[in-house]
C-alpha positions as CSV (number, residue, x, y, z in Angstrom):
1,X,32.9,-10.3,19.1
2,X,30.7,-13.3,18.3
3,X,30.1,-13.9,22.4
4,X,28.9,-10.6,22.5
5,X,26.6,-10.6,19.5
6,X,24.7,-14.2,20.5
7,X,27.1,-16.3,18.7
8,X,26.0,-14.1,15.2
9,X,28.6,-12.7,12.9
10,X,26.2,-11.5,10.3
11,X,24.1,-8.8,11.4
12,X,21.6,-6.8,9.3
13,X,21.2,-3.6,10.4
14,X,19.5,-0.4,9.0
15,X,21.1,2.8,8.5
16,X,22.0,5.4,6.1
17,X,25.3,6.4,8.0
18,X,27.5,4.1,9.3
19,X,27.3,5.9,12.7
20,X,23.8,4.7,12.1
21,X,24.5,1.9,11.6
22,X,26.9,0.8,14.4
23,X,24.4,2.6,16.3
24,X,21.5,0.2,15.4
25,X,24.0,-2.7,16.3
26,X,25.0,-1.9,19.8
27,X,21.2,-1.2,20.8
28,X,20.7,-4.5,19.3
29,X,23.9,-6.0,21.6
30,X,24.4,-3.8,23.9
31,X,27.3,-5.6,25.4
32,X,29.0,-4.2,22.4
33,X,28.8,-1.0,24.1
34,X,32.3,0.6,25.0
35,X,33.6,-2.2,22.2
36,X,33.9,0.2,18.7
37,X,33.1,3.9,19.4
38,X,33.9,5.5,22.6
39,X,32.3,7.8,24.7
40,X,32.7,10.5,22.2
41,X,30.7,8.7,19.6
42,X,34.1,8.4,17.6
43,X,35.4,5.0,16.5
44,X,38.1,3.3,18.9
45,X,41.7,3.0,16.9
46,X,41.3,-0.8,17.0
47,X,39.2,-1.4,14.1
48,X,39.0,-0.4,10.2
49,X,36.0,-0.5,8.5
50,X,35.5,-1.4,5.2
51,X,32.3,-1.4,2.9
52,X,32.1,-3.5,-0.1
53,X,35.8,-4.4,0.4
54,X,36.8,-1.2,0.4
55,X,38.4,0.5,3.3
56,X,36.8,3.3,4.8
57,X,39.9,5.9,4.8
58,X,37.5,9.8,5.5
59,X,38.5,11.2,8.3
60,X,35.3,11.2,10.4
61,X,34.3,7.5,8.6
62,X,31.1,7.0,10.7
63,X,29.4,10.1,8.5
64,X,30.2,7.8,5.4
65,X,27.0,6.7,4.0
66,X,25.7,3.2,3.1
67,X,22.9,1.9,0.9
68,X,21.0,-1.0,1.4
69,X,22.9,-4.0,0.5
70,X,26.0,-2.7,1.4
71,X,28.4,-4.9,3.3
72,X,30.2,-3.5,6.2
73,X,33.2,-5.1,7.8
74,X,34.6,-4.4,11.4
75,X,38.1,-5.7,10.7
76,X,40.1,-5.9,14.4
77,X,43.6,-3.9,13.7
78,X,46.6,-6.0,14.4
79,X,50.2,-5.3,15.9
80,X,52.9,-6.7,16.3
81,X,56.8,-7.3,15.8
């Protein structure tokens, strides 16, 4: 997503939710629009998200809330055979 971010892959962003958060991001790039939460506000089934290493597992994990110095990752799912 790097040629939609201006070539940045470390982005800090403010937030107490990551809904928040993500939300900061994409007004930041908007060409991420459409790329991690759908219309709906809900995240797309392509990513997992993981804070501090940990995967995010709740079931609506944009409400889960982050602290400053927190480290999110937007991991892309893979698939294959």
């Amino acid at each position: 997503m790097q040629d939609k971010t201006d070539g940045e892959s470390i982005i800090d962003v403010p937030g107490n939710t990551l809904r928040e958060c993500l939300g900061t991001l994409v007004h930041l790039y908007p060409a991420l629009k459409g790329e991690i939460v759908d219309g709906q506000g809900m995240l797309l089934f392509k990513w997992l998200i993981f804070i501090n290493d940990k995967l995010v597992t709740a079931s609506d994990e944009l409400s889960v809330p982050v602290t400053d110095g927190d480290v999110v990752v937007l991991a892309p799912m893979i698939a294959g055979g």
